[in-house]
Each structure stands twice: as C-alpha cells, then as structure tokens.
C-alpha positions as CSV (number, residue, x, y, z in Angstrom):
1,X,11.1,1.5,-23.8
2,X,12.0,3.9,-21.1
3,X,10.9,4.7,-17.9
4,X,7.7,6.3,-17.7
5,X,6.8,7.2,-14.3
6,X,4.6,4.3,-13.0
7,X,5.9,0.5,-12.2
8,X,1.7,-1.3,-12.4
9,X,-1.0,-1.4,-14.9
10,X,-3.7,-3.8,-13.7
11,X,-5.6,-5.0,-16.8
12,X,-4.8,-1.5,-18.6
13,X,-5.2,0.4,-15.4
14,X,-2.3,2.3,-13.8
15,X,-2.2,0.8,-10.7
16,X,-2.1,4.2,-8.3
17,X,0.9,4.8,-5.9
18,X,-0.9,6.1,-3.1
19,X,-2.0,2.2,-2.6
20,X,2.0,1.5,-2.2
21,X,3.9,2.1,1.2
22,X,7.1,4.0,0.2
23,X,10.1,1.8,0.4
24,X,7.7,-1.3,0.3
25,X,7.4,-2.5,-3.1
26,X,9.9,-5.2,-4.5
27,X,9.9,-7.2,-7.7
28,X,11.7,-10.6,-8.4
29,X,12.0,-10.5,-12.5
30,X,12.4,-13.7,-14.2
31,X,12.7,-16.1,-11.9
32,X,14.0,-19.5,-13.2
33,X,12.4,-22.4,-13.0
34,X,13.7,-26.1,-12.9
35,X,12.4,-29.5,-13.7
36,X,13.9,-32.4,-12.0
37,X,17.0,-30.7,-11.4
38,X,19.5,-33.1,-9.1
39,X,22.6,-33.9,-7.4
40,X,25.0,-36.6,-8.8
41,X,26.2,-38.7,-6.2
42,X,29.8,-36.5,-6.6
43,X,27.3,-33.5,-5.6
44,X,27.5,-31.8,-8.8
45,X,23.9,-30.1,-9.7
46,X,22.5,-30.7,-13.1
47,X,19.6,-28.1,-13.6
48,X,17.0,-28.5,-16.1
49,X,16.3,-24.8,-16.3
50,X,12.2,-24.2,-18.2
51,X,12.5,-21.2,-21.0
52,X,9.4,-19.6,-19.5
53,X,10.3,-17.2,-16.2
54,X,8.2,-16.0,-13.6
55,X,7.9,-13.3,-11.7
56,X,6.8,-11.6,-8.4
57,X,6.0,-8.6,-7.9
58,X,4.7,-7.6,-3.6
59,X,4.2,-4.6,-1.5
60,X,2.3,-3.3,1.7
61,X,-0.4,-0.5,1.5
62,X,0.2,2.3,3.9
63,X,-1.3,2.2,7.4
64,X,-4.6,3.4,8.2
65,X,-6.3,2.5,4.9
66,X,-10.1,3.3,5.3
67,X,-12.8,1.3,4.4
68,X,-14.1,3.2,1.7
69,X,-10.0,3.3,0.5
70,X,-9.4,-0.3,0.3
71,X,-12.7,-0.5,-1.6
72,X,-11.2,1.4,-4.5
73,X,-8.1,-0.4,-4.1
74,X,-10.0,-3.5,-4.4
75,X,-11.8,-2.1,-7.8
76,X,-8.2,-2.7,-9.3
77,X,-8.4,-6.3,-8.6
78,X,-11.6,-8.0,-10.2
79,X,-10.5,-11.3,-10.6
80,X,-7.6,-12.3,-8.8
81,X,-7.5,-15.7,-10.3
82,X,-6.1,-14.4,-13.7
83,X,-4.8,-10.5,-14.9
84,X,-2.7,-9.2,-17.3
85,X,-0.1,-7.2,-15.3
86,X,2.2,-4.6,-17.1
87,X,5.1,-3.8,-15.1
88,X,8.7,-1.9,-14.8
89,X,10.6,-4.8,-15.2
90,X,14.2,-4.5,-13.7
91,X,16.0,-7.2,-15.5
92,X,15.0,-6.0,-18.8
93,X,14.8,-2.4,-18.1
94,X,11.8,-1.9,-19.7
95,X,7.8,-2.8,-18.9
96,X,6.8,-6.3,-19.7
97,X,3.3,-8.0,-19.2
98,X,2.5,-11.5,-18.3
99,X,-1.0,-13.2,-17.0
100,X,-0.7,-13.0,-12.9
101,X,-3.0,-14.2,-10.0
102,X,-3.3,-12.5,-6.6
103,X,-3.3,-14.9,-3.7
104,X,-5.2,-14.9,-0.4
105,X,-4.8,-11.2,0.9
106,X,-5.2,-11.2,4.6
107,X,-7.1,-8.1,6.5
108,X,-5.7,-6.5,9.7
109,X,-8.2,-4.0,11.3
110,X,-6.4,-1.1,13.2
111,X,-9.4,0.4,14.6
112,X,-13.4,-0.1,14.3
113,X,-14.2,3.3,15.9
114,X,-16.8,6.0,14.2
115,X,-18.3,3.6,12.0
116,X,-16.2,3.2,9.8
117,X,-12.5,0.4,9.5
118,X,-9.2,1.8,9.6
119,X,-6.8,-1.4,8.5
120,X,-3.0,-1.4,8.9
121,X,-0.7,-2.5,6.2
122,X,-2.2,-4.7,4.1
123,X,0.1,-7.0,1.7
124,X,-0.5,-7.2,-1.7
125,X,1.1,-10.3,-4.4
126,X,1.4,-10.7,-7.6
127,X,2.5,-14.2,-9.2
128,X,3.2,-14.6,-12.8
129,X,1.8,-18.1,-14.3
C-alpha cells in the first residue's frame, strides 16, 4: 500500500500532526529480539533471534501546548496499557498495525499565568508488544 499522507491511527483514529513537533518523530521498525543470545569463549556471538519484531515509534509535541490542547491530545490515548496502532512503517514501506502501550508520559509546565497551563514539549512513546 502506498503512502497516504498520515504516519498514526490510534485505535482507527488518525492521529493528528499538529500534536507532532516537525523534525521530531522517529520510528525503529522491527526491532529484533534475542533469547539467550551469547559469547563462546572464542568471542563468537550466537544469537537466538524471536520471529516476532517490535517496534517504537516517539516524538515531542510542539511547545506551548495549552491545557485545553493536550486534553484533546489525551482523547487519542484512552488506555495506554493496550492499542492497536496503524503506522507508516519504513522497513516495509507500507502501514502495519500491531497492539502497543504508552509508557509513563512526563508533564513539563511552561507557564501557569491567565488561568490556564502552557506545557513545553511533551514526549510521546509508543512500544509494540
């Protein structure tokens, strides 16, 4: 499937860009994974690569995010234990889905001024199971 113009859908939702810092999102395709991989005692590694791949897909929000903003960004993220995640994936060249979790998301206020929260860049993960 080509390209079609958007790299997130968060369970069936396209994830909008304006919740993306330009140059700041970065996906690691299809990771490998090993079980009890080792070194020989000639220091040769023997790799027991797993068939199932992960991936990790992270970016920062833009600066000055309001309150009321990172509440609709948070709408996209209802339970961060388990999503299905459809994404550009740039191994395949094509979008692929997998079941993700979002970890701990950390907060950092810019300014509390005029009742309201302006928050700097805020970092966003997502971690294929």
């Amino acid at each position: 499937m080509a390209f079609e113009g958007w790299l997130l859908k968060l369970e069936g939702r396209m994830f909008p860009m304006k919740f993306i810092a330009h140059s700041s999102y970065n996906a690691t395709p299809d990771q490998q994974q090993d079980e009890d991989s080792y070194s020989d005692g000639y220091g040769e590694l023997h790799r027991n690569v797993l068939p199932h791949k992960r991936t990790k897909i992270e970016w920062n929000t833009p600066e000055m995010l309001h309150l009321a903003d990172k509440m609709e960004m948070q709408l996209y993220f209802p339970d961060r234990i388990a999503m299905t995640v459809e994404y550009w994936n740039d191994e395949k060249n094509e979008y692929t889905s997998g079941k993700f979790y979002v970890p701990d998301i950390k907060f950092p206020y810019y300014d509390t001024s005029e009742n309201d929260i302006r928050y700097g860049s805020i970092r966003i993960a997502l971690i294929e199971y």
